[in-house]
N, C-alpha and C positions, 0 to 999 in steps of 0.2 A: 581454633575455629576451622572447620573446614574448607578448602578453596573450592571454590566453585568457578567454572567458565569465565563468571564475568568480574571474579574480584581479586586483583593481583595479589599473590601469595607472598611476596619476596616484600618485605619493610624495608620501609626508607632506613631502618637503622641497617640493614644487613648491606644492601646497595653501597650506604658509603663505606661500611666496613669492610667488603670486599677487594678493592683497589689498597688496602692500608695493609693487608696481612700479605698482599705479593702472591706468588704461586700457591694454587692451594693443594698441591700433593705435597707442602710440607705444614699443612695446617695440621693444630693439634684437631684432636675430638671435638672438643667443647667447643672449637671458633665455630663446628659445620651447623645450620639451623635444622630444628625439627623439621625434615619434609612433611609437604602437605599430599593427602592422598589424591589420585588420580582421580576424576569425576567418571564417575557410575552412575549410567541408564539416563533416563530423561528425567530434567527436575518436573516435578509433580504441577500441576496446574489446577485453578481454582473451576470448578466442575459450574456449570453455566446454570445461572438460577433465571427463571422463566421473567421474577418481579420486576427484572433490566428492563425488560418490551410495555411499551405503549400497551394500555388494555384493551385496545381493539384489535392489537397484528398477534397479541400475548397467546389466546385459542387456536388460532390457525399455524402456527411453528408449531405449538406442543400437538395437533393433528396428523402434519405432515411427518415430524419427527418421529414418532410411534406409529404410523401408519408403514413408514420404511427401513423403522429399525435402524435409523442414524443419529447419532447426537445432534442434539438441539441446534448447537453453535451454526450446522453446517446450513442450516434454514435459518435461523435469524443474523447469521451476519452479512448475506446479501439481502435480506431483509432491508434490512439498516443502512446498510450499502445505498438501494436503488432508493428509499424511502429521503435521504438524506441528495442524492444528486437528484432525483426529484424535481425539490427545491432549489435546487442551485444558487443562481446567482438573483434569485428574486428576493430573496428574505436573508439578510446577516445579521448575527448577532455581534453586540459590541461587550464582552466580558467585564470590563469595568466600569464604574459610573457616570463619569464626565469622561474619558479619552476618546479617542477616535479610533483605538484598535478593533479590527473588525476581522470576523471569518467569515466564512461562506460553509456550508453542508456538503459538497463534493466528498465526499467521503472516498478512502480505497481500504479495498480488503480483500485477504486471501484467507481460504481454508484450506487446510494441511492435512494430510491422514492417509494410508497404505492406499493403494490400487483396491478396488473393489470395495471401499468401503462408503460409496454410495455418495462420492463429495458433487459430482454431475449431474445427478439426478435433482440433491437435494437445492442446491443453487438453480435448477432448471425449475423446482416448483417455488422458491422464494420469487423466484422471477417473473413468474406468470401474469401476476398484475402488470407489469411495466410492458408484456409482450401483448396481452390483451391493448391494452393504451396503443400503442403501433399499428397493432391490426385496425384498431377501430380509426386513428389517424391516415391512413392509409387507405382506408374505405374513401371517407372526406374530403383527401385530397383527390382519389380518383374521381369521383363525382364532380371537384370543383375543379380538375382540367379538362373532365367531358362538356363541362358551360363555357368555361374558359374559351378552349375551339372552336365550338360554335356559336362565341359571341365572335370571336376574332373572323370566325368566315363573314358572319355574316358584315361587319364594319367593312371588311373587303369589297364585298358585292358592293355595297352601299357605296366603297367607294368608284369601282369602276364606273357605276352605272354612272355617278354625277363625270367622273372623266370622258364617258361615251355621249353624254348629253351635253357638256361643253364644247366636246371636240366636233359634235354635228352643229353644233351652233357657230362656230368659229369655219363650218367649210363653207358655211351660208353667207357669213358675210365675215369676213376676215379681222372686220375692225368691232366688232361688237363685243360688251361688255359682258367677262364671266370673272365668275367666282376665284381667286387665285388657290381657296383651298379646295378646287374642283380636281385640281391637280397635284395635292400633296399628297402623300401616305397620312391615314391616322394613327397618331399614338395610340402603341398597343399597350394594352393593362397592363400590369406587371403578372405575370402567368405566377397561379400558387405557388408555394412554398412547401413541400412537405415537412408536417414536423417531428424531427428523427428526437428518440430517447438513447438508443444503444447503439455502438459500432463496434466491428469485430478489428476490424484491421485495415489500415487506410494509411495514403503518403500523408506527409504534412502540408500539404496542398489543398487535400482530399478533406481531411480535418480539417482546415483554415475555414476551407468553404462551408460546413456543415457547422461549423460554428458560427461564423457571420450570419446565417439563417437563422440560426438555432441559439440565440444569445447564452439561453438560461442554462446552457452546459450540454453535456454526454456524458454517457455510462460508458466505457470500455467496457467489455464483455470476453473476458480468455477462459478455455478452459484449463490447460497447462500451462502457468505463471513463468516456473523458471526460464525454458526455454525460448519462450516470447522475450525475457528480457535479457537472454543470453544473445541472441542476434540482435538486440540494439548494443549491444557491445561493439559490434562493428563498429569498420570506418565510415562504412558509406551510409548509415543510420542514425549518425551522432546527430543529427539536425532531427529526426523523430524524437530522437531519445530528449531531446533540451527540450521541445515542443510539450511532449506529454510531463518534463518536471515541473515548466511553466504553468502549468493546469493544473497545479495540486491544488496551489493556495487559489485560485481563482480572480485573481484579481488583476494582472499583468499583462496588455495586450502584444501582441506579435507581429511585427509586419514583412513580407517579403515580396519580391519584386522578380519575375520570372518572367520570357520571354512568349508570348502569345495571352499569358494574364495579366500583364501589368504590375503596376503597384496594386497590393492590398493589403488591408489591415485587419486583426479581429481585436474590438477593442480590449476584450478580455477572454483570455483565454481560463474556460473551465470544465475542467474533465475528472470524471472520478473512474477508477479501475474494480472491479470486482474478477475473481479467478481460486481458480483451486492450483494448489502444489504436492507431488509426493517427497516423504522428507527425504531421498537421495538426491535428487534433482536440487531442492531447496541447497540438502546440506553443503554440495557442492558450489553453487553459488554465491552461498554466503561466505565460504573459504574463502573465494576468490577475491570476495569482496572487502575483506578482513586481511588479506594479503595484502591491501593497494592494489592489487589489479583492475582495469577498465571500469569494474559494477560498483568501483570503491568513491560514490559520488553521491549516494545520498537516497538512490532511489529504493531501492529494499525499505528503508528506513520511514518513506510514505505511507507503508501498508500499516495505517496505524490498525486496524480493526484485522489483526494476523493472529487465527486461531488454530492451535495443533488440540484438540479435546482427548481424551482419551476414549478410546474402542470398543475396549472389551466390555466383558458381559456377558448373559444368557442371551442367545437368538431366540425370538419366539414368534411363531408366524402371525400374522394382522392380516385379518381380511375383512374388511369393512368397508362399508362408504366413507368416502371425505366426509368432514362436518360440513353440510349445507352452510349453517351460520357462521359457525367461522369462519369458511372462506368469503361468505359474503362481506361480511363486517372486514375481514384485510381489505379483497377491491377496494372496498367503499373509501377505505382511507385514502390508495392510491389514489383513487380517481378524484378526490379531497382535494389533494394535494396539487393534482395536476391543472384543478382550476382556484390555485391559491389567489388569495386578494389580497399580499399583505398590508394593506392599509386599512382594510376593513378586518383584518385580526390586531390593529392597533398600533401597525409598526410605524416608527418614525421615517421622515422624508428630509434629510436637510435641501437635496438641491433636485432641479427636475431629471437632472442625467444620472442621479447616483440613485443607487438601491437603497430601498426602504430596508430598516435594522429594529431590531429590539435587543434590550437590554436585560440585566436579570431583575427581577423583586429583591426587594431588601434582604430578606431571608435568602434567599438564591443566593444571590453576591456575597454577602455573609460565607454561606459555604464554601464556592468557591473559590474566593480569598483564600479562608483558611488552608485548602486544600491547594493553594499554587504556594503559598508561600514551604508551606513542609515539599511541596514537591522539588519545588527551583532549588531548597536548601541539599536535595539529597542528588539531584545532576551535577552539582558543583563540590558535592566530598573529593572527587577522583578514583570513587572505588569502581567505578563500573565501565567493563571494558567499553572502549570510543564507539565499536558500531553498538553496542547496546543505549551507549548514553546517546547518539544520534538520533535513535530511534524513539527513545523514549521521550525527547527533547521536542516532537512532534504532538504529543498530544498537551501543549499548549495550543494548537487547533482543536485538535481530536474532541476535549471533552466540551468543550462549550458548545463544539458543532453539533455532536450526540443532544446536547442539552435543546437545544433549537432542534431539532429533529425531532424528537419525541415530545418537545411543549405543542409543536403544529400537527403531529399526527394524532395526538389525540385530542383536539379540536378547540384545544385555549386560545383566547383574547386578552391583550396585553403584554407587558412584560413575562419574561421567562421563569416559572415557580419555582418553588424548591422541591418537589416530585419531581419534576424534570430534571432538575440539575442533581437531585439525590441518583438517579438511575444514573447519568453523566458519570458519576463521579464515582458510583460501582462499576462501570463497564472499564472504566480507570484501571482501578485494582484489579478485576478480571483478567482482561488484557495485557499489565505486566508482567504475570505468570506465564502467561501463553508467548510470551514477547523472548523471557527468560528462557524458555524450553526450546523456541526454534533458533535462536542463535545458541544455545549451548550443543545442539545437532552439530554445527559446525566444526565443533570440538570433538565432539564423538570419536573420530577417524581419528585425529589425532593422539585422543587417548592412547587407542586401540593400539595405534603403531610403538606406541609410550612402552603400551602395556608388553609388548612384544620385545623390545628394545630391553630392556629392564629383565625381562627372562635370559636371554643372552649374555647380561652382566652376571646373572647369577652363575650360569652354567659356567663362568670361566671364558667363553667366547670372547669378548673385550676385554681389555686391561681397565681394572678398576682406578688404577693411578692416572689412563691417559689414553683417551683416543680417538681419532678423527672422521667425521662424517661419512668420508671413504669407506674406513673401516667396516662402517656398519654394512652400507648398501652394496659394494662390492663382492661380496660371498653369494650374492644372492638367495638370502635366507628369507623363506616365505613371512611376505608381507613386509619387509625390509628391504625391496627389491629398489622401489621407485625413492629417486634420490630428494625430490619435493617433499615428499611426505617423510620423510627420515629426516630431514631440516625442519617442518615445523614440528615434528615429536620430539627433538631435541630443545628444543627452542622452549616447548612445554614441561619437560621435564627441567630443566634450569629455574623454569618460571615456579616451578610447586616444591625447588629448595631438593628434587633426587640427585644433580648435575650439577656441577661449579663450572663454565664456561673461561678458559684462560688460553689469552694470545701469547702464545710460545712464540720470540724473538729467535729467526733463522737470518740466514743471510741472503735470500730471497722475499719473496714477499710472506708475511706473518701467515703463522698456523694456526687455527682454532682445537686446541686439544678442550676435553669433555673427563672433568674427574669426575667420580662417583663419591656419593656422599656416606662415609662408614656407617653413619646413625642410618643411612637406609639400604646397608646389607643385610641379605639374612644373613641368622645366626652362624652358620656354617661355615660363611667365609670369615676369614682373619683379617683384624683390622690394624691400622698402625696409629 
């Protein structure tokens, strides 16, 4: 079988054979395993089929995307994104039939793809509806703080005037009876609230507050992912960085206590992220994260709705008008959505503080079922490297959320069908491929240095019998320079069965020498 990024090459039978045969510069032939090959290019991804989308947002992605000459994905997955936090914390679905497990629609996601191939634009016009929604909230509330003021002046006058009318009455005769609210201030209204959809970038303070306003959630809105989440890497960030992981599942409130604000609380914190990534930027951070390092906590592993599509293709110029109707018919859903009622689309209420939910239809559930139970059985083999099984460990949210997302966008009552949960449960299998391909980037470099490494064996450069990390990076041979990168290419070539990794006993502290595997020299060198 071929090794691939995410499925350890090396058997548990060879692992415990290794420690039993001792050094292996004096293994025969036959103890060394068939190496497995190097991973080449990006695994292949399931090409994005229109039938996933709601059939009213379905026209206006297939418009915008041919209109720009960009893949589908890059329009329907902030689509789905803003369509799904939307909804937020007003409508959760509960996946099984009697439990009380529940999700929320917060959705995050990134799109993946070279500089210029249009990832900005295309999330710029999925986004349109949710910016229209802003504008026109933002009209509203300027309106209702221009009434606001001049109610509040006018309670003002009203109050002087009764304070100038008791105070002349009180200089008339000193003992005479006035009004004691002639001299109070009146309670002021509580001055509007605007109500925000997206934020770009904000302290956790700043969030706090826009949430306490803002119950039913936010959209994060980045347009370069990795480096946004490379500076919450920091120290002085780690409290953003908890804040926004708290907001995935939406359910978890946050309290803190600061000096000029007080105590405050939001009772639940709910935030979903939409963003684009180029895969160097990506690849490197997912190293990192795949290392243990700082990013090695979970959050990559949120972006369940993470799509790298492929590019290529014929360029062919488009110049037309937008489709009138299909873009009307998307609005029309946002604007749906954003005066959802779920109890007048059927959803249940257990108590008056908690959010109204639905569940799936018989069929639905059915499906479902089927599809966690094969799912949970294949997170728990152990074949799939830990940040990929993290990640995919997530859409236990992911599909039911998609499911509730697309049963309210396109304008059902009731329980959740099985259309709904059929699309749910293709965007499933979609997105593992695309899930597979961006964390195998990770690997990429590693290869590469693999591949580089492995040429040097041949030429004679390294001793085939034995030799140490040093060895390599020390010459300074191109692309074997940096000592990081020559540790995890070692690291990988032991893992795919080219390298036997053996602690040679010194009388200092131990040495790691690196044999080479005869079954994977070329023919030319001589083997023992």
């Amino acid at each position: 079988m071929k090794a691939t990024p995410y499925e350890p090459a090396r058997s548990d039978e060879r692992a415990a054979l290794a420690p039993a045969l001792g050094d292996p510069r004096t293994w025969p032939v036959s103890a060394w395993p068939d190496p497995h090959p190097l991973p080449e290019g990006l695994p292949p991804v399931a090409p994005f089929d229109y039938a996933m989308l709601p059939e009213r947002l379905r026209p206006w992605v297939r418009d915008v995307s041919e209109r720009m000459q960009c893949p589908p994905d890059f329009v329907a997955v902030p689509m789905v994104t803003a369509a799904g936090n939307l909804i937020g914390r007003r409508c959760a679905i509960r996946p099984q039939a009697m439990s009380d497990w529940q999700e929320f629609p917060n959705l995050w996601g990134c799109i993946v793809g070279r500089p210029g191939m249009m990832k900005s634009p295309a999330m710029m016009a999925a986004l349109a509806p949710v910016v229209r929604l802003e504008a026109r909230a933002l009209d509203e509330w300027q309106g209702a703080q221009a009434t606001w003021r001049a109610e509040a002046e006018i309670a003002k006058a009203r109050a002087d005037a009764r304070r100038a009318e008791a105070t002349k009455t009180l200089r008339k005769n000193p003992n005479a009876l006035v009004d004691v609210a002639s001299f109070t201030s009146p309670d002021a209204d509580e001055a509007p609230i605007l109500r925000r959809y997206t934020v770009a970038s904000a302290t956790v303070e700043a969030l706090a507050e826009k949430l306490i306003e803002n119950p039913r959630g936010l959209l994060v809105v980045r347009d370069e992912l990795p480096g946004w989440l490379a500076g919450l890497d920091r120290e002085d960030a780690a409290e953003l960085r908890a804040f926004l992981m708290t907001g995935w599942n939406g359910k978890d409130g946050w309290t803190f206590d600061r000096i000029g604000r007080g105590h405050r609380r939001v009772p639940a914190v709910c935030l979903g992220v939409i963003g684009g990534a180029q895969p160097g930027p990506l690849g490197e951070y997912l190293r990192a994260a795949m290392r243990g390092g700082a990013s090695d906590d979970g959050m990559l592993a949120r972006f369940g709705l993470l799509v790298w599509p492929e590019t290529g293709g014929a360029w062919k110029n488009v110049d037309r008008y937008p489709d009138g109707p299909a873009k009307a018919a998307a609005f029309a859903v946002f604007d749906d959505l954003d005066a959802l009622d779920p109890l007048a689309r059927g959803a249940e209420l257990e108590a008056a503080d908690a959010p109204p939910f639905l569940r799936f239809d018989a069929e639905a559930l059915e499906a479902f079922t089927d599809w966690r139970t094969h799912f949970e059985a294949g997170l728990r083999t152990g074949d799939l490297f830990p940040a990929l099984e993290s990640h995919l460990a997530k859409y236990r949210k992911l599909v039911p959320a998609l499911a509730l997302t697309f049963h309210l966008a396109d304008g059902h009552t009731g329980p959740v069908g099985f259309a709904s949960a059929l699309r749910a449960l293709h965007w499933g299998a979609y997105l593992q491929t695309h899930a597979r391909r961006c964390y195998g980037v990770a690997q990429s470099c590693d290869a590469d240095t693999a591949q580089r490494l492995l040429a040097r064996i041949a030429k004679g450069d390294l001793p085939r019998e034995g030799f140490g990390s040093r060895d390599v990076w020390r010459p300074g041979w191109s692309g074997l320079a940096d000592q990081k990168r020559v540790a995890d290419a070692l690291a990988l070539l032991v893992e795919l069965g080219h390298l036997e990794a053996w602690q040679e006993p010194t009388r200092g502290r131990v040495k790691t020498l690196y044999v080479s595997n005869p079954k994977a020299l070329p023919p030319e060198l001589p083997t023992h």
